[in-house]
DOSESE-416067 format. One record per residue: residue number from 1; residue in three letters; x negated, y negated, z of N, C-alpha, C, O in turn. Coordinates in Angstrom, 3 decimals. Atoms other than C-alpha are relative to their C-alpha. Layout:
BEGIN
[NUM "Ala" [X Y Z] [X Y Z] [X Y Z] [X Y Z]]
...
# end
This chain:
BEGIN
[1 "Unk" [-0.824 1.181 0.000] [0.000 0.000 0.000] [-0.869 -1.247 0.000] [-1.968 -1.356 0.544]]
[2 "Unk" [1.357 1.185 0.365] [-1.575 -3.348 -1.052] [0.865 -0.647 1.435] [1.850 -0.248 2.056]]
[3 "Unk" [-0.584 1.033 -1.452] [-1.169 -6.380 2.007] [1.356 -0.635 -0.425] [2.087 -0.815 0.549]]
[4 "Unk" [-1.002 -0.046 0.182] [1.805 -7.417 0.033] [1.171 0.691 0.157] [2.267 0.400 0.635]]
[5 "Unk" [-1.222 -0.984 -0.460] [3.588 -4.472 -0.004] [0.589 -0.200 1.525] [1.676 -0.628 1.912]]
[6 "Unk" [-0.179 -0.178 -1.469] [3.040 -3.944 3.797] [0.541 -1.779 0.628] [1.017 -1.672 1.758]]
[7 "Unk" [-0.651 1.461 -0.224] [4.231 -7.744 4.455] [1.451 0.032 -0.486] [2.286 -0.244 0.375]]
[8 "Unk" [-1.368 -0.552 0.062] [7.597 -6.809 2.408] [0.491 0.814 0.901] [1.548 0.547 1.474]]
[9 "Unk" [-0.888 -1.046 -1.061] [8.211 -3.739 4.644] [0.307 -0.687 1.373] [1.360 -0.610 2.006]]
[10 "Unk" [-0.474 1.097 -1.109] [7.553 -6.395 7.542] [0.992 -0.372 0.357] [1.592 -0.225 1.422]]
[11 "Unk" [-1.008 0.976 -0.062] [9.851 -8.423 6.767] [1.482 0.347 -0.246] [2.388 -0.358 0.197]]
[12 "Unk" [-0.748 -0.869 0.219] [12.284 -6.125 5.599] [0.580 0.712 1.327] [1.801 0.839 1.416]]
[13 "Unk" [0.028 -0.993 -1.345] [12.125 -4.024 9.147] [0.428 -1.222 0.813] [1.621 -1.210 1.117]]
[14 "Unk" [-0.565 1.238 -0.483] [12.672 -7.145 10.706] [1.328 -0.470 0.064] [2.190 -0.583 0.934]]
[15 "Unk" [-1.706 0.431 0.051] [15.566 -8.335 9.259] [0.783 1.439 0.343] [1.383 1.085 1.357]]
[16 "Unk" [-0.246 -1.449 -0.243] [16.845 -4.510 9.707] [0.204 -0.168 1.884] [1.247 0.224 2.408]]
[17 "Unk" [-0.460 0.076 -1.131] [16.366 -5.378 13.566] [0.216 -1.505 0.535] [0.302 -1.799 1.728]]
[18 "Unk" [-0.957 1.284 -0.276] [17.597 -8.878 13.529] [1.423 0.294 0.060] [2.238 -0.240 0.813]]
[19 "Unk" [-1.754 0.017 0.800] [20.981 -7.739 11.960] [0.445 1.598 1.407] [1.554 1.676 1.936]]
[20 "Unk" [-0.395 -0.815 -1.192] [21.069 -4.661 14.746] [-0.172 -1.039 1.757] [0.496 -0.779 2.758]]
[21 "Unk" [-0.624 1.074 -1.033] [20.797 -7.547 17.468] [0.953 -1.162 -0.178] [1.305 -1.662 0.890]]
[22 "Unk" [-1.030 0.629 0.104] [23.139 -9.731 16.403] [1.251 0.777 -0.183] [2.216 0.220 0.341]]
[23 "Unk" [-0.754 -0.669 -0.369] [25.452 -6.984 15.906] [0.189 0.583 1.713] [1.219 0.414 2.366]]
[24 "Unk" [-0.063 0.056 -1.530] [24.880 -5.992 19.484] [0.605 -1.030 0.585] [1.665 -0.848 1.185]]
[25 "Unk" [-0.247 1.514 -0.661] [25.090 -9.910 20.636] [1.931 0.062 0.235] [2.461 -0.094 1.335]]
[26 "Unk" [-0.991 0.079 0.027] [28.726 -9.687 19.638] [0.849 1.593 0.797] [2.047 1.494 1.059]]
[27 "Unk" [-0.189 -0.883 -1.159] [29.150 -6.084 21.854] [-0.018 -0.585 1.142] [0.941 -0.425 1.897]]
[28 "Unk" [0.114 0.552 -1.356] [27.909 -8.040 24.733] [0.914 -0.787 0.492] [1.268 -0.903 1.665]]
[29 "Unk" [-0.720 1.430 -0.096] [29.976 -10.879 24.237] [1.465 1.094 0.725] [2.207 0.622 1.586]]
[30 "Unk" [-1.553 -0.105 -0.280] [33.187 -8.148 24.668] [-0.445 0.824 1.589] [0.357 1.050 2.496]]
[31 "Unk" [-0.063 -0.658 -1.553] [31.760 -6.420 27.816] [0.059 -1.563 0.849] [1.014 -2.217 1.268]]
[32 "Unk" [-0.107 1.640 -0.971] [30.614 -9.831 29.659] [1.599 -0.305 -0.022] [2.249 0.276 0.848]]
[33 "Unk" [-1.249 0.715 -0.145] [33.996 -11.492 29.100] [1.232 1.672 0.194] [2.335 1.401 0.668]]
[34 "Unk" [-1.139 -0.943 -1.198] [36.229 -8.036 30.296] [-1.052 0.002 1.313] [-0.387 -0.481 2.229]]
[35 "Unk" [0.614 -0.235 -1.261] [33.719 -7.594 33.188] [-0.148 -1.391 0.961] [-0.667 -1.481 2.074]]
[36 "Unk" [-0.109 1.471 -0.349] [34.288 -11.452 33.716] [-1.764 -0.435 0.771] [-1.917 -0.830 1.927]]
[37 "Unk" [0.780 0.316 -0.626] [30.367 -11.937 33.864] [-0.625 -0.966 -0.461] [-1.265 -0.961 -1.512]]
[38 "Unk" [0.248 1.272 1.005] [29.643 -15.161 33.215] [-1.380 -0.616 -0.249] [-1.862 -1.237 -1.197]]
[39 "Unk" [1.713 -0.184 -0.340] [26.070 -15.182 34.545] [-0.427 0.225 -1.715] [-0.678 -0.692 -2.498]]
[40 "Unk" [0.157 -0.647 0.793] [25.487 -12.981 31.752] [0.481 -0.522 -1.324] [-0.281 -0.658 -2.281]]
[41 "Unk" [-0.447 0.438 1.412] [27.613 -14.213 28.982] [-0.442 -1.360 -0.638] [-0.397 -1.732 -1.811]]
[42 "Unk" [0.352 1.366 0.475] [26.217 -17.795 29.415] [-1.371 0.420 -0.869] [-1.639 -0.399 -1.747]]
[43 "Unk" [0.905 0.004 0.675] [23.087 -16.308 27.966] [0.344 0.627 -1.499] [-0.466 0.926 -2.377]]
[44 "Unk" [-0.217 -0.376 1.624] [24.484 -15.243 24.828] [0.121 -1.385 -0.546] [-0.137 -1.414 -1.749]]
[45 "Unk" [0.091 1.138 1.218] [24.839 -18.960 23.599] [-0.929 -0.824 0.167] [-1.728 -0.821 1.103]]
[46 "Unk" [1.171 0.775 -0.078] [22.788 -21.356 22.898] [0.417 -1.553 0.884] [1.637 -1.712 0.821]]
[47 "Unk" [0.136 1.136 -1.016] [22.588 -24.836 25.339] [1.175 -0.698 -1.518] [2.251 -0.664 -0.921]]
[48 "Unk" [-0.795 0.938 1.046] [24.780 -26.815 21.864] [0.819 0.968 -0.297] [1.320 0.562 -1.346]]
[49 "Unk" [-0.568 -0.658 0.780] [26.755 -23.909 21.080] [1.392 -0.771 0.108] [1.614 -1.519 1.060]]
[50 "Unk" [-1.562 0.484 0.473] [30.633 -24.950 19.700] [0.660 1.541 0.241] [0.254 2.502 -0.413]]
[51 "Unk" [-1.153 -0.984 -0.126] [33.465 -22.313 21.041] [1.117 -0.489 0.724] [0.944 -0.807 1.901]]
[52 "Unk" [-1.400 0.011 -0.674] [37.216 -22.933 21.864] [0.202 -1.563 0.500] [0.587 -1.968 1.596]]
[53 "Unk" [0.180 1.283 -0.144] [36.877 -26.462 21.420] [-0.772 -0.743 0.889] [-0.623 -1.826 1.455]]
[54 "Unk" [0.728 0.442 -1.333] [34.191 -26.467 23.613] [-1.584 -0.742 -0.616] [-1.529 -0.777 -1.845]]
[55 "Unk" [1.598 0.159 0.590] [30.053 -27.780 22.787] [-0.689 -0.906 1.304] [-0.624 -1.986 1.890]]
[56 "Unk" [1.287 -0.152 -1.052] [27.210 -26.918 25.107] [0.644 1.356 0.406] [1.839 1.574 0.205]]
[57 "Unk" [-0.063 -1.434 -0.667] [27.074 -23.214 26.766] [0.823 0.065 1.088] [1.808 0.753 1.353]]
[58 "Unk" [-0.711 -0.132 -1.070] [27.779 -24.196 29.719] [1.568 -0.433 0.025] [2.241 0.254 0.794]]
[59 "Unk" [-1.144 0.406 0.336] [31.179 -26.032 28.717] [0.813 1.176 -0.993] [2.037 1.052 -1.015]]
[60 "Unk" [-0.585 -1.444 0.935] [32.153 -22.606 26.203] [0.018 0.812 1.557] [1.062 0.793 2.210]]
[61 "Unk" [-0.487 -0.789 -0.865] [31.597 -20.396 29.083] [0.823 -0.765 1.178] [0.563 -0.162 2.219]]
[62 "Unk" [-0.528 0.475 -1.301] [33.581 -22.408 31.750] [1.398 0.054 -0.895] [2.262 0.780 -0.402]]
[63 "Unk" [-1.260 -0.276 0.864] [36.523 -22.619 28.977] [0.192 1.438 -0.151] [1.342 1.878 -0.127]]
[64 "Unk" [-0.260 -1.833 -0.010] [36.420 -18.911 28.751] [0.150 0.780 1.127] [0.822 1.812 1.138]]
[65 "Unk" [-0.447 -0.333 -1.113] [36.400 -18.261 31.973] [1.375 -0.594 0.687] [2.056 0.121 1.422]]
[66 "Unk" [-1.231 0.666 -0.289] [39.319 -20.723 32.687] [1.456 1.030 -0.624] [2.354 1.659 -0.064]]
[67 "Unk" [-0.603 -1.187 0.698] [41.007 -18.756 29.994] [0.061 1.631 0.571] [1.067 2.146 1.059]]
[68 "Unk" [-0.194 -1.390 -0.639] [40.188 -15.190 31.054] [0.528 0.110 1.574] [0.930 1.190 2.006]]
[69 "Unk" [-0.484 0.202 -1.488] [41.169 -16.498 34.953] [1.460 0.462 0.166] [1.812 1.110 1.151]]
[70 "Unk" [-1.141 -0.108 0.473] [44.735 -16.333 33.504] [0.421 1.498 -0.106] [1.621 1.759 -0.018]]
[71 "Unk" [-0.108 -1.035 0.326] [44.244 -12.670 32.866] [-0.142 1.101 0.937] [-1.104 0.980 1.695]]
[72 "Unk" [0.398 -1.323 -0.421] [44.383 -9.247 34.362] [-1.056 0.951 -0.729] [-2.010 0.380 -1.258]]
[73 "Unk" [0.911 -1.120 1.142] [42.463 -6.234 32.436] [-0.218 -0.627 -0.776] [0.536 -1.592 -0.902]]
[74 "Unk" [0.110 0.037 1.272] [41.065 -6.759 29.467] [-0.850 0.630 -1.133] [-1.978 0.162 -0.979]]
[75 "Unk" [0.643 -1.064 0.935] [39.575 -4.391 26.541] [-0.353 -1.040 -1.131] [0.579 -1.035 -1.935]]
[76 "Unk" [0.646 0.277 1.230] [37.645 -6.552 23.825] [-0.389 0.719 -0.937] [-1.249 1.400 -0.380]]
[77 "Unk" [0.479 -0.774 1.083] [36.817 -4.729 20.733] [-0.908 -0.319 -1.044] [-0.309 -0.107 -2.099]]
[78 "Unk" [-0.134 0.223 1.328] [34.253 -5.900 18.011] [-0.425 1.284 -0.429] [-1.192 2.113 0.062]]
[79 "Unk" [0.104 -1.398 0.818] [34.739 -3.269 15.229] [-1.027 -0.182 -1.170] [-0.909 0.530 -2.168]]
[80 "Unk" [1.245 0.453 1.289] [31.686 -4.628 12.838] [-0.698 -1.060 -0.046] [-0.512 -1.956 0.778]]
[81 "Unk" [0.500 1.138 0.295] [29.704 -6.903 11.682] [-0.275 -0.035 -1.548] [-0.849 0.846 -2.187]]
[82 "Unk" [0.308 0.129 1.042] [29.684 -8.357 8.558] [-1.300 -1.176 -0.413] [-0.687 -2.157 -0.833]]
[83 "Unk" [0.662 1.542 0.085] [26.422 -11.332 8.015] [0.378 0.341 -1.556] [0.530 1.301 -2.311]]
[84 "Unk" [-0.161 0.528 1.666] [27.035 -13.543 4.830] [-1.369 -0.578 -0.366] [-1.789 -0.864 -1.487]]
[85 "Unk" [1.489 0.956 0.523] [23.520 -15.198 5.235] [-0.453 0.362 1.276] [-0.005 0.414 2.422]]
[86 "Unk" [1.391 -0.308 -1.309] [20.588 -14.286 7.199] [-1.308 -0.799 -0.408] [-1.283 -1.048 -1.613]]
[87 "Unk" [1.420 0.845 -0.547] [16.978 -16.301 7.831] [-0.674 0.549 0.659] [-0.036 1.505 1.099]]
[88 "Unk" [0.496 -0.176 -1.123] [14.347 -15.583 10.180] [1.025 -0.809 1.259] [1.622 -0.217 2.158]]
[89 "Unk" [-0.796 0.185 -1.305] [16.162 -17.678 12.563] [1.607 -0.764 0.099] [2.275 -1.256 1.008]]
[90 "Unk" [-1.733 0.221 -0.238] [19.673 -18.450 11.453] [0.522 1.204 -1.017] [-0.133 1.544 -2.002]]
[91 "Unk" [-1.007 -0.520 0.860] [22.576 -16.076 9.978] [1.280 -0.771 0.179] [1.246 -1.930 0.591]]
[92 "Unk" [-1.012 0.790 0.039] [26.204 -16.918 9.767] [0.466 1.881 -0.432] [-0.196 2.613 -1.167]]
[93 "Unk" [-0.648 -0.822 0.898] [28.832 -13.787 9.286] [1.168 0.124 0.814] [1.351 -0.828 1.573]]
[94 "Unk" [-1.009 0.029 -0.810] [31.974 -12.625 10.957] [0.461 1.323 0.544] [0.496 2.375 -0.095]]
[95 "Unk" [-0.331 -1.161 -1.089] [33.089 -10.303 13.756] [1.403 0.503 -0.324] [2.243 -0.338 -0.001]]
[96 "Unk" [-1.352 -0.295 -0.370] [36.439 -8.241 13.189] [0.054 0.275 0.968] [-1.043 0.656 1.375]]
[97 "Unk" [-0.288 -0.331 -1.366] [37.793 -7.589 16.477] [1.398 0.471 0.462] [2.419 0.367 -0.218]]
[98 "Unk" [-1.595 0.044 -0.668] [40.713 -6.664 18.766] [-0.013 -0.325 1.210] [-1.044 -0.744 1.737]]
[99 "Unk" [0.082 0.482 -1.939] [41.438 -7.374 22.388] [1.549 0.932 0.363] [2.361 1.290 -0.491]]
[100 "Unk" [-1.174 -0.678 -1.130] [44.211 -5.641 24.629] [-0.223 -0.692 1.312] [-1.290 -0.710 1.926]]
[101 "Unk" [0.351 1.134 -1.125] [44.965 -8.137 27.492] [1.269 0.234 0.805] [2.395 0.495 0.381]]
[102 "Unk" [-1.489 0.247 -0.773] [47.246 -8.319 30.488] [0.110 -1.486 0.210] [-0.741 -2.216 0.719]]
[103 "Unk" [-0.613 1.034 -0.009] [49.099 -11.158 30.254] [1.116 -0.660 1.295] [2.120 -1.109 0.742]]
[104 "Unk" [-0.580 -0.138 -0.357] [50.845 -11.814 33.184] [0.938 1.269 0.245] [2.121 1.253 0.586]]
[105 "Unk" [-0.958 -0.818 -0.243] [51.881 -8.564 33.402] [0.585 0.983 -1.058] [1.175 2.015 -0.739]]
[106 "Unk" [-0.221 0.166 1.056] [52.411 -8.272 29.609] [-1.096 0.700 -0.454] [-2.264 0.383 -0.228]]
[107 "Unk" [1.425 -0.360 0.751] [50.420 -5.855 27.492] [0.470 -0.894 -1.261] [1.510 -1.010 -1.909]]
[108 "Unk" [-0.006 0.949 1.484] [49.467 -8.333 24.724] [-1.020 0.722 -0.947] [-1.992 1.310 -0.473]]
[109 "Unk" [0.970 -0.920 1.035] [47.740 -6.753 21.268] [-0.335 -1.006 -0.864] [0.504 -1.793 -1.303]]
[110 "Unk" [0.055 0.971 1.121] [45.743 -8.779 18.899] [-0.860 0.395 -0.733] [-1.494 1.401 -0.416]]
[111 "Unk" [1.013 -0.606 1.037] [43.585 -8.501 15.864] [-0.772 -1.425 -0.082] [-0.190 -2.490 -0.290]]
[112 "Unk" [0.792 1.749 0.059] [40.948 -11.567 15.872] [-1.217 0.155 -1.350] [-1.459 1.249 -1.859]]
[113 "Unk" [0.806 -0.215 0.739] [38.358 -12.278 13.416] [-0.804 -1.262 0.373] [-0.282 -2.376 0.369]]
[114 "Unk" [0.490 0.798 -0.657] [35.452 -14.068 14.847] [-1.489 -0.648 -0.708] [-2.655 -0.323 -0.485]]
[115 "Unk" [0.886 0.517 1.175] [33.675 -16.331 11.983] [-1.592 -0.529 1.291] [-1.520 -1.039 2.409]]
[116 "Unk" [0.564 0.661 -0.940] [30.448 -17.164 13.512] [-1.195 -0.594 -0.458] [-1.292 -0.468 -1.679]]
[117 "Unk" [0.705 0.182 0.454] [27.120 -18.846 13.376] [-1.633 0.312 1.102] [-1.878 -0.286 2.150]]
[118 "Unk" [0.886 -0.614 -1.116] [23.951 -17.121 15.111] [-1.138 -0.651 -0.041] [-1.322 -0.894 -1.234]]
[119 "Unk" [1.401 0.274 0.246] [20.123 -18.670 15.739] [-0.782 0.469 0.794] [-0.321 0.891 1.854]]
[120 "Unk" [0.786 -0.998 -0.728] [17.345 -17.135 17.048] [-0.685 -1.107 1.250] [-1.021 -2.242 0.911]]
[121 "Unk" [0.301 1.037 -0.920] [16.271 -19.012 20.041] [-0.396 0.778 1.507] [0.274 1.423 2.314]]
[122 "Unk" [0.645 -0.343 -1.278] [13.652 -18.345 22.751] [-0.255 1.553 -0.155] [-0.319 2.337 0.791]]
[123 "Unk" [-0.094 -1.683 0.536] [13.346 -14.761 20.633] [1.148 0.615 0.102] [1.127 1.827 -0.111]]
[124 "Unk" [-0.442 -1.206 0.096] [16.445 -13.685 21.041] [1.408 -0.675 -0.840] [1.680 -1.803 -0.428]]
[125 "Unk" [-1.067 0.138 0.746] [19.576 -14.128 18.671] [1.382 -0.818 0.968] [1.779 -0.215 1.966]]
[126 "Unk" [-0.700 0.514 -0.800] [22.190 -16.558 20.138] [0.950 -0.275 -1.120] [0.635 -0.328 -2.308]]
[127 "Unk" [-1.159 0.741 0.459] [26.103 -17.830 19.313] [-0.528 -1.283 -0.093] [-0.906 -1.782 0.967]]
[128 "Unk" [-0.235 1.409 0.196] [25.669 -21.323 17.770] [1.384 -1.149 -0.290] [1.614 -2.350 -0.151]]
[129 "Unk" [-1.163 0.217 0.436] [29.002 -21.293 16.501] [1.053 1.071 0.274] [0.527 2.162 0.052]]
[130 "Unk" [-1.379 -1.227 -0.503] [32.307 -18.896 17.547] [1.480 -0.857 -0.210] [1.939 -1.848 0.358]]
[131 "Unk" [-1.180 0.512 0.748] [35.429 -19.468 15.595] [0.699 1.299 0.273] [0.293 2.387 -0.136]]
[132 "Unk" [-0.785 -1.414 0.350] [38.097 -16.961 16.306] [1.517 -0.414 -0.297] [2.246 -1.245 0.245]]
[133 "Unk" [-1.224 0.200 0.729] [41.000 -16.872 14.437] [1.116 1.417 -0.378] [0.973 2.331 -1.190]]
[134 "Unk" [-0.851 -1.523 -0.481] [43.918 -14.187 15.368] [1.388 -0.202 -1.265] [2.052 -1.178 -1.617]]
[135 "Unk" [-0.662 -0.075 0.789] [45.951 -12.719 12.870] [1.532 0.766 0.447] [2.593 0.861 -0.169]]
[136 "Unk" [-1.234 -0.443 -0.764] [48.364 -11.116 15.191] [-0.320 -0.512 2.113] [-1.460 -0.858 2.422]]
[137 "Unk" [0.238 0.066 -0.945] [48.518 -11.663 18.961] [1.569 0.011 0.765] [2.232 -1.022 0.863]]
[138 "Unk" [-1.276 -0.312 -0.645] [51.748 -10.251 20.796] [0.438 1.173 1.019] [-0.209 2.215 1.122]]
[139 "Unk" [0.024 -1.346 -0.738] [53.075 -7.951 23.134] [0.419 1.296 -0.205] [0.938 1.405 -1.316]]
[140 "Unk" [0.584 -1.327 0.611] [52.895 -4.531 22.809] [1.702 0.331 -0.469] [2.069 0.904 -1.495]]
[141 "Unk" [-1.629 -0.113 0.980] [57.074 -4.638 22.450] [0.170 -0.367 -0.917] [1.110 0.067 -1.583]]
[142 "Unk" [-0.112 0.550 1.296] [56.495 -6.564 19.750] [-0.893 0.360 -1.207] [-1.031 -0.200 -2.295]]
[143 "Unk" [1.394 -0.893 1.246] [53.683 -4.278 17.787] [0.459 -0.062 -1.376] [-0.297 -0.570 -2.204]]
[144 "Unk" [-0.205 0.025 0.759] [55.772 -3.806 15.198] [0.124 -1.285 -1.399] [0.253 -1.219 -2.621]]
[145 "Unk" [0.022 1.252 1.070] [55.776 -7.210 13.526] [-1.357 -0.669 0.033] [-1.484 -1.869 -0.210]]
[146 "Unk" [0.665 1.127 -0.033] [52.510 -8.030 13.966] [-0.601 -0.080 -1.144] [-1.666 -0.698 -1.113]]
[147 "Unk" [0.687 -0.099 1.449] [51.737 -7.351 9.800] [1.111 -0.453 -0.723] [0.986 -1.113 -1.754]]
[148 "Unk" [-0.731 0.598 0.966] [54.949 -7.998 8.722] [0.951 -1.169 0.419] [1.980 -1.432 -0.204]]
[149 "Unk" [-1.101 0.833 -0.098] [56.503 -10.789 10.527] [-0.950 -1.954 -0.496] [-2.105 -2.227 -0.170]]
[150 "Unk" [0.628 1.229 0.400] [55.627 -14.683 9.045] [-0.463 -0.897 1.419] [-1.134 -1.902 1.184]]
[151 "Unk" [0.409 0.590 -0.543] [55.210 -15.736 13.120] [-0.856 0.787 1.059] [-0.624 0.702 2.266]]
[152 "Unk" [0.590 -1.387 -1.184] [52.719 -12.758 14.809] [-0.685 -0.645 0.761] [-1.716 -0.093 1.147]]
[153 "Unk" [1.052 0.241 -1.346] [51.223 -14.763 17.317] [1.269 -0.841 0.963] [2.039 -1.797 0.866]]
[154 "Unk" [-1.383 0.423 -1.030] [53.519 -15.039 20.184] [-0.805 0.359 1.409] [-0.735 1.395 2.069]]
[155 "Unk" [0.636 -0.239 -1.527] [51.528 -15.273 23.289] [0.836 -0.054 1.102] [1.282 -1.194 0.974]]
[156 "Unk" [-1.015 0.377 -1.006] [53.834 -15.303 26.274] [-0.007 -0.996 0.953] [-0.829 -1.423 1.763]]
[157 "Unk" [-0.330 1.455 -0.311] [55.554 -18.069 27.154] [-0.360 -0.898 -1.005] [-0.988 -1.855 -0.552]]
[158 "Unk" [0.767 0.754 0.886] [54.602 -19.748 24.079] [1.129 0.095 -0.952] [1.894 1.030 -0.718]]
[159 "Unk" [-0.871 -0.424 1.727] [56.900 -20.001 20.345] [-0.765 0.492 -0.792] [-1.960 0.202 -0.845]]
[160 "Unk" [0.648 -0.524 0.784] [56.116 -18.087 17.962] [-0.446 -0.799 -0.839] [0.143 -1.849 -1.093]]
[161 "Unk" [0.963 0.797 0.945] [53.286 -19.233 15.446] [-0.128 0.747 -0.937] [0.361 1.875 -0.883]]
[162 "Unk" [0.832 -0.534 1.196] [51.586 -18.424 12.133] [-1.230 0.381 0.336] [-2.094 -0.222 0.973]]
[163 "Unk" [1.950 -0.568 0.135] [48.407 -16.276 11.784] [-0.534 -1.275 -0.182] [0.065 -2.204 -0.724]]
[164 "Unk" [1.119 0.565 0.086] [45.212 -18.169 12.139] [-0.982 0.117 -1.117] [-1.606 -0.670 -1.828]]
[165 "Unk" [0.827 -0.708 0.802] [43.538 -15.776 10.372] [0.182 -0.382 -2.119] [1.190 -0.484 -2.818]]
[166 "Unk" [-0.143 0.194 1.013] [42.909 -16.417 7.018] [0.291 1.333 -1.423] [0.218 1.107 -2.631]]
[167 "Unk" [0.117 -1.200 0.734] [43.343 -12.819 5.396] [1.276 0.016 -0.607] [1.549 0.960 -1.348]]
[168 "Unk" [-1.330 -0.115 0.571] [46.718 -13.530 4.404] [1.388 0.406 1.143] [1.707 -0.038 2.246]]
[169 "Unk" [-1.525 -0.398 -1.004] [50.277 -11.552 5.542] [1.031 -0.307 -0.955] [0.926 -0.218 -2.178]]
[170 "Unk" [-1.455 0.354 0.405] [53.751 -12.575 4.831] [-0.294 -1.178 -0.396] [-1.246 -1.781 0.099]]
[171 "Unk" [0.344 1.221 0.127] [53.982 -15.570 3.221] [1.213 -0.929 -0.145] [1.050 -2.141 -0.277]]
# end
């Protein structure tokens, strides 16, 4: 192998375990927030990160915790990762997900999709950006409409809304 070659495989192997920690990053993100550990979850973003109308870390995790305070159980799910763009130290791609939440009492079911933007910081892959956008979110009596009805996000106590999600539905 000439020094080129072996500099491709580098860099190659690399990105190979960039893209297996940022897939992780977004595992962590669903244990921390059911295990309500915030210690922990504050280090998944970065000190500027933007989530839930929030920007800075510490202001995302204190909104998420405010939020999850509201809650009993909760089962986070992400089911993949897709990146659209990778760098040495930025990607950008998006998390499908689900969550199962008690709501007051209320099993609530949702399908989220969590656009995001990652940078590598202090070596290790961080949230810069967390956009989630739910394409269903209702309670579990209401499972059945959450693909075919035009308002599937009905959080309780709330009116029903339109998907977030941009994947489509009823229209």
């Amino acid at each position: 192998m000439t020094p080129t070659d072996l500099a491709d495989l580098d860099r190659r192997l690399r990105r190979i375990e960039d893209r297996a920690e940022i897939q992780e990053l977004g595992q962590r993100y669903c244990r921390y927030i059911d295990d309500s550990d915030w210690a922990r979850l504050r280090t998944l973003f970065t000190d500027d990160a933007a989530m839930a109308g929030q920007t800075g870390g510490d202001a995302v995790v204190a909104t998420l915790r405010a939020i999850r305070g509201g809650y009993g159980r909760t089962i986070h799910t992400a089911q993949g990762l897709v990146l659209e763009q990778q760098d040495d130290g930025h990607a950008r791609g998006y998390v499908p997900s689900s969550a199962q939440l008690d709501i007051g009492g209320q099993f609530v079911v949702s399908a989220i999709r969590y656009f995001d933007e990652y940078v590598k910081a202090g070596g290790a892959w961080k949230f810069a950006r967390r956009d989630l956008r739910f394409a269903y979110a209702l309670p579990w009596s209401q499972a059945g409409l959450a693909l075919v009805d035009k308002l599937p996000v009905r959080w309780p106590g709330t009116e029903p809304a339109p998907a977030d999600d941009p994947s489509g539905g009823p229209q």
